[in-house]
C-alpha positions as CSV (number, residue, x, y, z in Angstrom):
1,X,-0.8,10.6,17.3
2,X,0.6,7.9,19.6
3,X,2.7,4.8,18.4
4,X,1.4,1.8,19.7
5,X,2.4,-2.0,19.1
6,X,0.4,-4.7,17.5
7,X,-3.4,-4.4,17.1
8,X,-6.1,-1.9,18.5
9,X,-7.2,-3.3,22.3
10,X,-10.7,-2.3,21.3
11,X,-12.0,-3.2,17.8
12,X,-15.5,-1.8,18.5
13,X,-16.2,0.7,15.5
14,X,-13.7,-0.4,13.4
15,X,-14.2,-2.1,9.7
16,X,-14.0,-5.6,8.9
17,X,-11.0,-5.1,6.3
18,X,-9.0,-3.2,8.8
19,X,-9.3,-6.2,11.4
20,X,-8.6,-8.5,8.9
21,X,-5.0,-6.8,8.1
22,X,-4.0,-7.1,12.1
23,X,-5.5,-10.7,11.8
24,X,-3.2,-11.9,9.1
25,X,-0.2,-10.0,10.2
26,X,-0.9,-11.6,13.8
27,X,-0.7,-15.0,12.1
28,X,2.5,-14.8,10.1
29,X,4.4,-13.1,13.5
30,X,5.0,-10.2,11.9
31,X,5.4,-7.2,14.4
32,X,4.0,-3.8,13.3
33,X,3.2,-0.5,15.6
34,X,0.0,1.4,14.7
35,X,-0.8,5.3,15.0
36,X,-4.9,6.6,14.8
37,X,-5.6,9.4,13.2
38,X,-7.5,11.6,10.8
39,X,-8.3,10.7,8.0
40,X,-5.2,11.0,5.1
41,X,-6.6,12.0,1.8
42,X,-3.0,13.5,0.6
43,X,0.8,13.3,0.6
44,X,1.1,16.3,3.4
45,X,-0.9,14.6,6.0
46,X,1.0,11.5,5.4
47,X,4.4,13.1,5.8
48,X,2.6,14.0,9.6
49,X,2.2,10.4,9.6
50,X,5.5,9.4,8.7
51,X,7.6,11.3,11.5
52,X,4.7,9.9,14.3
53,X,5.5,6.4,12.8
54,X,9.7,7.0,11.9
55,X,8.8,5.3,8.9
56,X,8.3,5.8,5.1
57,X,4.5,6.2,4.1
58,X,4.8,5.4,0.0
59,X,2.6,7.1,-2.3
60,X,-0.3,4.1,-3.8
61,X,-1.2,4.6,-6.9
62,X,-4.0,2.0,-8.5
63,X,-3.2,2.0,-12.2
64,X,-4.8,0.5,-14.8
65,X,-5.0,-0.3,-19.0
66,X,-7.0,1.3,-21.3
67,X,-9.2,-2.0,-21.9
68,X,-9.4,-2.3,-17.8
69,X,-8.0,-5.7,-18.5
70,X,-4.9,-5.8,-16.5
71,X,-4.8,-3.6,-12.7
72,X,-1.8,-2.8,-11.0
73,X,-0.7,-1.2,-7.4
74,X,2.5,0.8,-8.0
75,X,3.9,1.8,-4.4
76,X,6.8,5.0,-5.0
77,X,8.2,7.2,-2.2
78,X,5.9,10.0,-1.4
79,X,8.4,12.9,-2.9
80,X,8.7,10.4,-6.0
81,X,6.6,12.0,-9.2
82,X,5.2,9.3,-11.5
83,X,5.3,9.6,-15.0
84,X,3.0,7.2,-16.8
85,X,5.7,7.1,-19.9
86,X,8.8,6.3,-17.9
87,X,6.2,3.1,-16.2
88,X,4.5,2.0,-19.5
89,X,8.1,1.5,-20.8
90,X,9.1,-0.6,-17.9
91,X,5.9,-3.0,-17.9
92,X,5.2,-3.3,-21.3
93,X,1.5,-1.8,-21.2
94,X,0.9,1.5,-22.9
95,X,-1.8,3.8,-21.5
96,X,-1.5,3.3,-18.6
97,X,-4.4,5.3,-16.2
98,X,-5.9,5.7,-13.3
99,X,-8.6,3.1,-12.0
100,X,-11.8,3.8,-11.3
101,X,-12.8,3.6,-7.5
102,X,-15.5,1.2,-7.9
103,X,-12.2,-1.4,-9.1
104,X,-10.2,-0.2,-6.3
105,X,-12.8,-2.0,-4.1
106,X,-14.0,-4.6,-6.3
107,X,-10.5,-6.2,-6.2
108,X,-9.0,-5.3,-3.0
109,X,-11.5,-3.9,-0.7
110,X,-10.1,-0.6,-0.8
111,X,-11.4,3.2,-1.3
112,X,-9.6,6.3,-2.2
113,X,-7.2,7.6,0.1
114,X,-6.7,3.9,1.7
115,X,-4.6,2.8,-1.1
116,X,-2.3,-0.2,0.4
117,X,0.1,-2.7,0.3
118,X,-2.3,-4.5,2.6
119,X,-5.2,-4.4,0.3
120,X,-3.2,-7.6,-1.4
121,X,-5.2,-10.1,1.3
122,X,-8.4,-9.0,-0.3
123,X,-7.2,-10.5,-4.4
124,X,-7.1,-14.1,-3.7
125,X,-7.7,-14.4,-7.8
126,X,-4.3,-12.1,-8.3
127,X,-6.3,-9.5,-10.6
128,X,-3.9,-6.7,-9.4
129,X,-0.2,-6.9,-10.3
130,X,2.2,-5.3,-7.7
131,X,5.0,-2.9,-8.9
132,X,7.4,-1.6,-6.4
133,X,9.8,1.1,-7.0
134,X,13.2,0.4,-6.0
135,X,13.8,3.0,-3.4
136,X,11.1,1.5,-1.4
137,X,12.7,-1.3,-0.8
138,X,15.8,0.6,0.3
139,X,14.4,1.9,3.4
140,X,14.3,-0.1,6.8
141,X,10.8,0.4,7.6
142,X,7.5,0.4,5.5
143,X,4.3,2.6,6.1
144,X,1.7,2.0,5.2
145,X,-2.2,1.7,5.8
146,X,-4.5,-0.7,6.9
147,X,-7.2,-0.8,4.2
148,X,-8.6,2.4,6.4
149,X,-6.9,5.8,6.2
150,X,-7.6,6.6,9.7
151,X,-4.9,4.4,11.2
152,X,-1.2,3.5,9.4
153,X,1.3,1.1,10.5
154,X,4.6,0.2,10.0
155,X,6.7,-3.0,9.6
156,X,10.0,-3.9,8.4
157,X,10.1,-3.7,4.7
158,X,11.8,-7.4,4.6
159,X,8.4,-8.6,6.2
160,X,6.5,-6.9,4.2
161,X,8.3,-7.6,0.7
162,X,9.0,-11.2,2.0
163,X,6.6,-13.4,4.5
164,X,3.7,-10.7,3.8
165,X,3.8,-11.4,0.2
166,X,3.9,-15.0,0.2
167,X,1.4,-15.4,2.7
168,X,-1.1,-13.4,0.3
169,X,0.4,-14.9,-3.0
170,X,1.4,-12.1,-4.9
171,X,4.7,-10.7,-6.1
172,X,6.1,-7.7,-7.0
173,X,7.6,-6.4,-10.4
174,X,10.6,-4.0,-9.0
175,X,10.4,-0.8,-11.2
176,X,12.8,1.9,-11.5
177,X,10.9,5.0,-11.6
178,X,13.2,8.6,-11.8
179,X,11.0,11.4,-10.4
180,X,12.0,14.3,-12.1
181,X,9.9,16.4,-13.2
């Protein structure tokens, strides 16, 4: 895995939604370095990941109600464990569950495994509510993926948190989340 800055030189072969992440984050000036890879489907290869990008790689979880009314992204650190009693609490919505992958990319483009801050450009409507856990935004950098799980990148959590979010017009609900088991 090698780090490289900014966006792939050739785009041939890759999708739509992944282009469309280095497109708005090369509009707002927002510097981020890239690493391709395998594809990540769990926490181990993202740890891999994480030391080839010397950033944080949260774990995304797309969370839902029991009436599939109300959808939210809830970004933890990766060693974090998520208890859906100690969220509910927090949020004021009981049952909380996970969503089914068909809403995953009905509202932000995404599919299992690509789970992502990034995904936010694809909910112009803000169906999806954004909860971030508070260690998150204690770190320096951010990992994270672009709408693909074959490629991550990182930026400065400030960019992320701040001129990202604006840009896409969501915000976050800051969550303190314990992770013991």
């Amino acid at each position: 895995m090698e780090l490289q800055k900014g966006r792939p030189r050739d785009e041939e072969g890759r999708l739509p939604k992944e282009i469309r992440v280095y497109d708005v984050l090369d509009r707002l000036g927002i510097q981020y370095w890239r690493v391709d890879h395998e594809p990540a489907f769990d926490m181990q290869v993202c740890k891999d990941i994480d030391k080839a990008l010397g950033a944080l790689i949260c774990k995304n979880l797309f969370l839902c109600n029991r009436q599939k009314t109300k959808f939210y992204l809830l970004m933890l650190p990766g060693d974090k464990v998520f208890k859906t009693k100690e969220l509910s609490a927090q949020i004021g919505s009981s049952r909380l569950s996970f969503a089914d992958p068909e809403d995953m990319e009905k509202y932000l483009d995404i599919t299992p495994g690509s789970m992502s801050l990034m995904g936010l450009i694809n909910d112009p409507e803000n169906q999806v509510r954004l909860l971030v856990d508070e260690d998150v935004l204690k770190e320096e950098w951010l990992g994270c993926h672009p709408c693909v799980n074959t490629s991550s990148i990182k930026l400065l959590t400030a960019a992320a948190f701040g001129p990202f979010l604006e840009a896409v017009h969501h915000d976050m609900t800051v969550v303190s989340l314990k992770g013991e088991e």
